[in-house]
PyMOL Python script that loads the backbone (N, CA, C, O; Angstrom):
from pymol import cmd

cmd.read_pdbstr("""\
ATOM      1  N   UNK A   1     347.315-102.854  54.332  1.00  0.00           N
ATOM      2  CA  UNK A   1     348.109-104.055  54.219  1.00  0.00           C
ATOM      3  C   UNK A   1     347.278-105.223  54.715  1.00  0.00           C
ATOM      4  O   UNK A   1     346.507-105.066  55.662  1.00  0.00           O
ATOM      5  N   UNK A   2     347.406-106.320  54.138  1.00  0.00           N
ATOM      6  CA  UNK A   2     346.043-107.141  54.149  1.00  0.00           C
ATOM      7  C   UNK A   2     346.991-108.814  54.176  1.00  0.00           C
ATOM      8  O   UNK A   2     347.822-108.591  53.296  1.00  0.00           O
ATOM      9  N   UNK A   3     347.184-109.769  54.511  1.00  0.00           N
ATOM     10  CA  UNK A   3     348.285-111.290  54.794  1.00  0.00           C
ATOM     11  C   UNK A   3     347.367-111.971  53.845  1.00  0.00           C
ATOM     12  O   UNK A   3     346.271-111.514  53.522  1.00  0.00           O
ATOM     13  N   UNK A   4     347.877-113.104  53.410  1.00  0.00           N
ATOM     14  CA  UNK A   4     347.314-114.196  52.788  1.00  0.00           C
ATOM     15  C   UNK A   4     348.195-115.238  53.006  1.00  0.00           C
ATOM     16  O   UNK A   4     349.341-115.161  52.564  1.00  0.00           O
ATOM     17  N   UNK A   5     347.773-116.313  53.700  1.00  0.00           N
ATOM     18  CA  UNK A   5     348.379-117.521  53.940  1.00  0.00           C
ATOM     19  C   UNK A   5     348.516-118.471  52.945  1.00  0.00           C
ATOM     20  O   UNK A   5     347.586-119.276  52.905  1.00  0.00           O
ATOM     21  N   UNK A   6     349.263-118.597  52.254  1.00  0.00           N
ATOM     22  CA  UNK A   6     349.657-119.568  51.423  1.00  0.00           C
ATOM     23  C   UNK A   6     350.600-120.355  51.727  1.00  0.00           C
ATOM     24  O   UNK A   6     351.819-120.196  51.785  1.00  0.00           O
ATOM     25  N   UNK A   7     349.637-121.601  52.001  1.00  0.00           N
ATOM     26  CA  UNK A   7     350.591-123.141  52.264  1.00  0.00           C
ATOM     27  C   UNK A   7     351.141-122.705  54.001  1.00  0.00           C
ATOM     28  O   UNK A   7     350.447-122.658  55.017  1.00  0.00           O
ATOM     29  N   UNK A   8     352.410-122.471  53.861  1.00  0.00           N
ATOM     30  CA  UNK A   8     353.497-122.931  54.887  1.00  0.00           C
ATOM     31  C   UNK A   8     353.610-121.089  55.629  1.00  0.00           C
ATOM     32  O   UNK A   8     353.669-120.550  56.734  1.00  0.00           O
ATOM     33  N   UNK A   9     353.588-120.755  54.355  1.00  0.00           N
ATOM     34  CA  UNK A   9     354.134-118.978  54.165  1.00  0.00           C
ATOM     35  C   UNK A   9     352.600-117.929  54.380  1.00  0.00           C
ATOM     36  O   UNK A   9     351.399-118.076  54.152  1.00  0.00           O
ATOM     37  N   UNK A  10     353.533-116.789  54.975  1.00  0.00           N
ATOM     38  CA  UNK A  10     352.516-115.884  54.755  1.00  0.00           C
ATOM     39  C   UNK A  10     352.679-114.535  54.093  1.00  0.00           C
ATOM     40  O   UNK A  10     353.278-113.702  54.772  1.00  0.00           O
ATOM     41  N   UNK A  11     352.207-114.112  52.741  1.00  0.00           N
ATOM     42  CA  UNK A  11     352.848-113.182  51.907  1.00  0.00           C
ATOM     43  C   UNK A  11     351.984-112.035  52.293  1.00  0.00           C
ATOM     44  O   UNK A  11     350.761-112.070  52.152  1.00  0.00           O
ATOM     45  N   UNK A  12     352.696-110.914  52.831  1.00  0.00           N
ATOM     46  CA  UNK A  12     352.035-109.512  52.758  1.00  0.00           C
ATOM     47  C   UNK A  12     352.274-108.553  51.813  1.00  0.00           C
ATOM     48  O   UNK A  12     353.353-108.080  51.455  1.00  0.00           O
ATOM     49  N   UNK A  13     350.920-108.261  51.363  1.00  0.00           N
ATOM     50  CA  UNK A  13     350.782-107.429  50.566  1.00  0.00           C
ATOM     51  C   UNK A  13     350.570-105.818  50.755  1.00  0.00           C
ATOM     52  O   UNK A  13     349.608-105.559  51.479  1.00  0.00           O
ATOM     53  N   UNK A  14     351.118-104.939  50.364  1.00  0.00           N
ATOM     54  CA  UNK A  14     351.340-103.654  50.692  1.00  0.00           C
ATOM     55  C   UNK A  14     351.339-102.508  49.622  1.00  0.00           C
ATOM     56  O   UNK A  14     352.186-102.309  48.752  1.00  0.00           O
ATOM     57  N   UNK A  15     350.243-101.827  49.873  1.00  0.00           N
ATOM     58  CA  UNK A  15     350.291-101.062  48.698  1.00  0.00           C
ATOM     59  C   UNK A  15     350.873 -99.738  48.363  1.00  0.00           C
ATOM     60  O   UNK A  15     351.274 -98.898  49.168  1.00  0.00           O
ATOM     61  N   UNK A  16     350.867 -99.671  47.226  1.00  0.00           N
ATOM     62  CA  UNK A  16     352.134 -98.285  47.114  1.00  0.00           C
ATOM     63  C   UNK A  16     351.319 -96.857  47.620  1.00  0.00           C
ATOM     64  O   UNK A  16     351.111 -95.762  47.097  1.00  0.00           O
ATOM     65  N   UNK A  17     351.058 -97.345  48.627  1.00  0.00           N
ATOM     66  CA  UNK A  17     350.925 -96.079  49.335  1.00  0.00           C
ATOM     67  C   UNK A  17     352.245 -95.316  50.282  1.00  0.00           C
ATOM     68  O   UNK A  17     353.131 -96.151  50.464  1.00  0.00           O
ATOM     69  N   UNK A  18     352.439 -94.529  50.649  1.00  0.00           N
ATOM     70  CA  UNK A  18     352.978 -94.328  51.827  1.00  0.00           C
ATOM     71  C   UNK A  18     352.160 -93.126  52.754  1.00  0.00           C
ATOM     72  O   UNK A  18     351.385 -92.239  52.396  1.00  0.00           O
ATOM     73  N   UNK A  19     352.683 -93.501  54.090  1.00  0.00           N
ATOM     74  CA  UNK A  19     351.984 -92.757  54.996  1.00  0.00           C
ATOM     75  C   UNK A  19     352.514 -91.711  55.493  1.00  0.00           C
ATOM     76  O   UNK A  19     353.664 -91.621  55.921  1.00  0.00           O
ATOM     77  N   UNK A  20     351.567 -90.745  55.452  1.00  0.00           N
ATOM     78  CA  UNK A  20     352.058 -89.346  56.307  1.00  0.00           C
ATOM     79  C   UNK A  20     351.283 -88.996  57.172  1.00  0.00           C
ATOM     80  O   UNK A  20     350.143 -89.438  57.027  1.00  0.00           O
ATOM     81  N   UNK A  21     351.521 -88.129  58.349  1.00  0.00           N
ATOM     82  CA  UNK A  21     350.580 -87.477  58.920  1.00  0.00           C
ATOM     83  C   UNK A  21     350.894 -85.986  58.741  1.00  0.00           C
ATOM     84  O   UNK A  21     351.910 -85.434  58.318  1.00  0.00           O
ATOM     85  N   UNK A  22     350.031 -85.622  59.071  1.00  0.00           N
ATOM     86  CA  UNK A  22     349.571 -84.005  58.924  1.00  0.00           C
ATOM     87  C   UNK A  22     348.955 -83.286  60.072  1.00  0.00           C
ATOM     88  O   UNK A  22     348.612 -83.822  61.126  1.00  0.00           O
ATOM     89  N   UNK A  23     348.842 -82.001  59.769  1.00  0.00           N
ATOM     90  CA  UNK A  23     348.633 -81.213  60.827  1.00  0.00           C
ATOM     91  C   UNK A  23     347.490 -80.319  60.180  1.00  0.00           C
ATOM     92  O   UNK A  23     347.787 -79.748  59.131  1.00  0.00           O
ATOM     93  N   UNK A  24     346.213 -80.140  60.697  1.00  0.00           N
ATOM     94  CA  UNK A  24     345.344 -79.343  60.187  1.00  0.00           C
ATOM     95  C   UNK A  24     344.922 -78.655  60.965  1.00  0.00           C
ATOM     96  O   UNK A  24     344.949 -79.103  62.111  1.00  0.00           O
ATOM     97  N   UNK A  25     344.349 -77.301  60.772  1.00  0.00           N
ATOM     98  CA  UNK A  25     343.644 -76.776  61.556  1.00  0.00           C
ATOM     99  C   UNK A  25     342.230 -76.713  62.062  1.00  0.00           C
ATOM    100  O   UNK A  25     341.576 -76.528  61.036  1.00  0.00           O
ATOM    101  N   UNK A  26     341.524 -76.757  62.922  1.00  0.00           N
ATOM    102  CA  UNK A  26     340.105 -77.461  63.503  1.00  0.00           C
ATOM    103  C   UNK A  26     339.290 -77.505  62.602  1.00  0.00           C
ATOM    104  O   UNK A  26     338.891 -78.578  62.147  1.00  0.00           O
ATOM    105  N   UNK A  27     338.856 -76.254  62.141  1.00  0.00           N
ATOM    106  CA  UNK A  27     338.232 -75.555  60.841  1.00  0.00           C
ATOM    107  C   UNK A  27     338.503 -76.608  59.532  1.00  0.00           C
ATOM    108  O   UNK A  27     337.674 -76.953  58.691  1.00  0.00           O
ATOM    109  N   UNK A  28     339.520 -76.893  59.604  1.00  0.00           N
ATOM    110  CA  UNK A  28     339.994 -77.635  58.062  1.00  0.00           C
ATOM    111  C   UNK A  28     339.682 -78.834  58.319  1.00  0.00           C
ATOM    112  O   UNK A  28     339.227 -79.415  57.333  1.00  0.00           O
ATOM    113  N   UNK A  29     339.769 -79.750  59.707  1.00  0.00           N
ATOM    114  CA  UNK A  29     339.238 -80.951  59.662  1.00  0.00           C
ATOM    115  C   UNK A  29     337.793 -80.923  59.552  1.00  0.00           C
ATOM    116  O   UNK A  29     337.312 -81.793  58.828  1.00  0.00           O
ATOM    117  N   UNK A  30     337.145 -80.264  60.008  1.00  0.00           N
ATOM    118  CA  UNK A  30     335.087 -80.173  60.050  1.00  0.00           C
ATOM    119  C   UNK A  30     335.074 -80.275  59.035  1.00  0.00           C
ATOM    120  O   UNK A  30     334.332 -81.202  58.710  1.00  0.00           O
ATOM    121  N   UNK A  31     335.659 -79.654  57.992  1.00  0.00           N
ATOM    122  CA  UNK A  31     335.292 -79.308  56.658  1.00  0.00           C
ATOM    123  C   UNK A  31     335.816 -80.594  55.507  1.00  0.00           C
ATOM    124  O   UNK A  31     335.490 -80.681  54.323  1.00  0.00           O
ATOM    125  N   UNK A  32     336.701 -81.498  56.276  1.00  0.00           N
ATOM    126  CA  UNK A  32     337.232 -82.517  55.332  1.00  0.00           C
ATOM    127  C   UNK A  32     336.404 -83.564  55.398  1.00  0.00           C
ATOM    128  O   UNK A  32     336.025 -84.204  54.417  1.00  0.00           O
ATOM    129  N   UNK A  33     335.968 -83.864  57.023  1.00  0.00           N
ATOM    130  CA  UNK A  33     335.169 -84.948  57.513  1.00  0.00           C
ATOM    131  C   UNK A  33     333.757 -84.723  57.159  1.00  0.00           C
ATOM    132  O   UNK A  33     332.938 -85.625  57.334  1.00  0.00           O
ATOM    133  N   UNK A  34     333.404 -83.531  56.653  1.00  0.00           N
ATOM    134  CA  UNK A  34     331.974 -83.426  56.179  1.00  0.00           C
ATOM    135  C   UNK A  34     332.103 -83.681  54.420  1.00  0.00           C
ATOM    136  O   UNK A  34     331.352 -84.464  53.838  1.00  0.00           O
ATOM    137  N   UNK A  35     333.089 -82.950  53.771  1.00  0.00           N
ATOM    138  CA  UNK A  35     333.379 -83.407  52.269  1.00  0.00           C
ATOM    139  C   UNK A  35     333.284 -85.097  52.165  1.00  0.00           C
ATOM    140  O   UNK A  35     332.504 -85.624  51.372  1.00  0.00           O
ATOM    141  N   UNK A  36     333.938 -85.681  52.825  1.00  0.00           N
ATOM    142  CA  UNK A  36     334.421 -86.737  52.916  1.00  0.00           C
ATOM    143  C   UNK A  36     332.742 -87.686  52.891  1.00  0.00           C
ATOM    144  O   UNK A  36     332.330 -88.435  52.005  1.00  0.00           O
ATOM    145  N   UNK A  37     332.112 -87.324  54.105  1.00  0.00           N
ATOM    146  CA  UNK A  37     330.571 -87.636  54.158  1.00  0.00           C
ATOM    147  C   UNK A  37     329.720 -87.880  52.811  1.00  0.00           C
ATOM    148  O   UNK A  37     329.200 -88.848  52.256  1.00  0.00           O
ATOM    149  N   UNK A  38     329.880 -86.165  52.518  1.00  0.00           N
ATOM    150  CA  UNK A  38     328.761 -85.848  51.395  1.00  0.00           C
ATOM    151  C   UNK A  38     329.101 -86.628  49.898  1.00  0.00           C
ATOM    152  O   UNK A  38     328.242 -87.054  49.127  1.00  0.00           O
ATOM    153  N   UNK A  39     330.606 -86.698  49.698  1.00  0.00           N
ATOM    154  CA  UNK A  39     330.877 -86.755  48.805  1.00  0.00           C
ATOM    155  C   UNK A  39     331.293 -89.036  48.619  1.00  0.00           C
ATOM    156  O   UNK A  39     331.536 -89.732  47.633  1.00  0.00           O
ATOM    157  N   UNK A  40     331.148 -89.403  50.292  1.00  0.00           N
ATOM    158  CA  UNK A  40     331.366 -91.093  50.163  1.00  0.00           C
ATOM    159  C   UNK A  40     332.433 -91.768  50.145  1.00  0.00           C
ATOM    160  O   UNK A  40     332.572 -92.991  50.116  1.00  0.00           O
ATOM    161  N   UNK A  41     333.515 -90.604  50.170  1.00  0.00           N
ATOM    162  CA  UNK A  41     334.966 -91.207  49.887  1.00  0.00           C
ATOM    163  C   UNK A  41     335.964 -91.189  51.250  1.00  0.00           C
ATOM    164  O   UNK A  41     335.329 -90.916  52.269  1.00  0.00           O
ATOM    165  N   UNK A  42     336.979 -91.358  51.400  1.00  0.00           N
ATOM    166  CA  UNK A  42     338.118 -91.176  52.733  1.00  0.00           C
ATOM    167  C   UNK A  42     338.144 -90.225  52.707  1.00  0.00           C
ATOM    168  O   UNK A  42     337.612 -89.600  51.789  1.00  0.00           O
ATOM    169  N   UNK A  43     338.807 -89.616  53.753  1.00  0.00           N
ATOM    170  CA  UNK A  43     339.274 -88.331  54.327  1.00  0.00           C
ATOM    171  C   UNK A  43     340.938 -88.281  53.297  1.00  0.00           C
ATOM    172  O   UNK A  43     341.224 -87.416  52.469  1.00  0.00           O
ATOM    173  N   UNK A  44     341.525 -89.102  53.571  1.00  0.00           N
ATOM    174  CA  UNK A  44     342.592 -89.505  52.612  1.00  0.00           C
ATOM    175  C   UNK A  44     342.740 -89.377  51.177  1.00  0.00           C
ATOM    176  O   UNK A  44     343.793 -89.137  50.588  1.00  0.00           O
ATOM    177  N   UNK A  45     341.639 -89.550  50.684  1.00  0.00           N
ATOM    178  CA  UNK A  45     341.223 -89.755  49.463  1.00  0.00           C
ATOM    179  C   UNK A  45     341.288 -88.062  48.764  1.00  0.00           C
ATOM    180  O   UNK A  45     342.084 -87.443  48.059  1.00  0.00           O
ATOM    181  N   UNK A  46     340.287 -87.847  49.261  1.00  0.00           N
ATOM    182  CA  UNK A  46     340.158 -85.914  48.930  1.00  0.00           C
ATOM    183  C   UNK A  46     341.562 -85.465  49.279  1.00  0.00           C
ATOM    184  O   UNK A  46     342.167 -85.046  48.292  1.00  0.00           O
ATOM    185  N   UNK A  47     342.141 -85.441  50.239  1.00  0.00           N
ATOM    186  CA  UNK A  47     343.616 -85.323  50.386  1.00  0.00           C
ATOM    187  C   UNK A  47     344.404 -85.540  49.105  1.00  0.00           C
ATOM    188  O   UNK A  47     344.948 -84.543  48.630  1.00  0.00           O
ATOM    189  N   UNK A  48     344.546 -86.753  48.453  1.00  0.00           N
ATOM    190  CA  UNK A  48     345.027 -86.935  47.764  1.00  0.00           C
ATOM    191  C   UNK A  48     344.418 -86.623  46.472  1.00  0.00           C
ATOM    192  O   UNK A  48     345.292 -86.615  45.606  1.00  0.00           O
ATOM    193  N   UNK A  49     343.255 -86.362  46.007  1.00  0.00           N
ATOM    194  CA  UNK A  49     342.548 -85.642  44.873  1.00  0.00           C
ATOM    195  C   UNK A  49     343.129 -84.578  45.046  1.00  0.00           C
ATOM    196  O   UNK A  49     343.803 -84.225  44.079  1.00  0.00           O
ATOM    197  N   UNK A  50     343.136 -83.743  46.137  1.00  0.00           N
ATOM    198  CA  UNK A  50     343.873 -82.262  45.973  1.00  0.00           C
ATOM    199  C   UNK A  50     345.312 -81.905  45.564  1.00  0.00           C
ATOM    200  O   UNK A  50     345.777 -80.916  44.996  1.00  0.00           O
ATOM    201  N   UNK A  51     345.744 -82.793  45.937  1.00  0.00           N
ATOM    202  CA  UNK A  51     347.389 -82.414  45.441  1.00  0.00           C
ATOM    203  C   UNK A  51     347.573 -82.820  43.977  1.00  0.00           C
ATOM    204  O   UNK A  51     348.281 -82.288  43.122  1.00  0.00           O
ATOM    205  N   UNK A  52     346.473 -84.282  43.856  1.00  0.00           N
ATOM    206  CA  UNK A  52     347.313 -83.990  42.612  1.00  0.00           C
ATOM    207  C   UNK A  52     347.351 -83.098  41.574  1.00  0.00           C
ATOM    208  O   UNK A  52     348.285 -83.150  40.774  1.00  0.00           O
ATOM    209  N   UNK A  53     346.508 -82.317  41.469  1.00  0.00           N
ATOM    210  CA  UNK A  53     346.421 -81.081  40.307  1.00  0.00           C
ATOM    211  C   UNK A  53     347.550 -80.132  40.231  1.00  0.00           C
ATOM    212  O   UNK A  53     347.809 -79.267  39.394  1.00  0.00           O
ATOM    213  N   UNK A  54     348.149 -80.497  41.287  1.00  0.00           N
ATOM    214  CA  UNK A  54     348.876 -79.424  41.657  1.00  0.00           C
ATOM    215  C   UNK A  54     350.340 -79.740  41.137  1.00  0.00           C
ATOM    216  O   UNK A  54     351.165 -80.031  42.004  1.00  0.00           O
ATOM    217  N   UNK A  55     350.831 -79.708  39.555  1.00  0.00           N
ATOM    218  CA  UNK A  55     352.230 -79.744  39.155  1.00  0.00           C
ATOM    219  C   UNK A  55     352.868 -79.041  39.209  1.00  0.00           C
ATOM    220  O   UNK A  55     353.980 -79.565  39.266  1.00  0.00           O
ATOM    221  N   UNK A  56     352.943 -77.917  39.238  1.00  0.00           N
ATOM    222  CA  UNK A  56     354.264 -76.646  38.757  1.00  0.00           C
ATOM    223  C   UNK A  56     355.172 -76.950  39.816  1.00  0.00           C
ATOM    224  O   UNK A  56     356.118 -76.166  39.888  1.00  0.00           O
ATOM    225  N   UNK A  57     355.149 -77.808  40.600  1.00  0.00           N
ATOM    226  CA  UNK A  57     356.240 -77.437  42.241  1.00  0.00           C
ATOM    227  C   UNK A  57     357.158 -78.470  41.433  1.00  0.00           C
ATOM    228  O   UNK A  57     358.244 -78.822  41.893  1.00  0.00           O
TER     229      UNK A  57
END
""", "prot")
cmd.dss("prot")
cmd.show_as("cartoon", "prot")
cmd.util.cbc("prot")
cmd.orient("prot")
């Protein structure tokens, strides 16, 4: 979420994200924070690459 002052007003902008937290196990974070490294992107990001493949639910 990022403000921009225009004039008098200040409009925030918010993106259609929403936030969760999660619970991982030690093992699973080393392994996200190094993907995350190699590969240049968020930790968030791969998070969210992974689910989405995932329709049948």
């Amino acid at each position: 979420m990022y403000s921009v002052k225009s004039h008098y007003h200040i409009i925030k902008i918010v993106s259609s994200k929403i936030r969760k937290q999660i619970y991982i196990k030690p093992h699973q974070e080393h392994l996200l924070k190094a993907i995350a490294q190699i590969v240049g992107i968020s930790e968030a990001e791969i998070i969210r690459q992974a689910i989405d493949p995932i329709k049948k639910f």
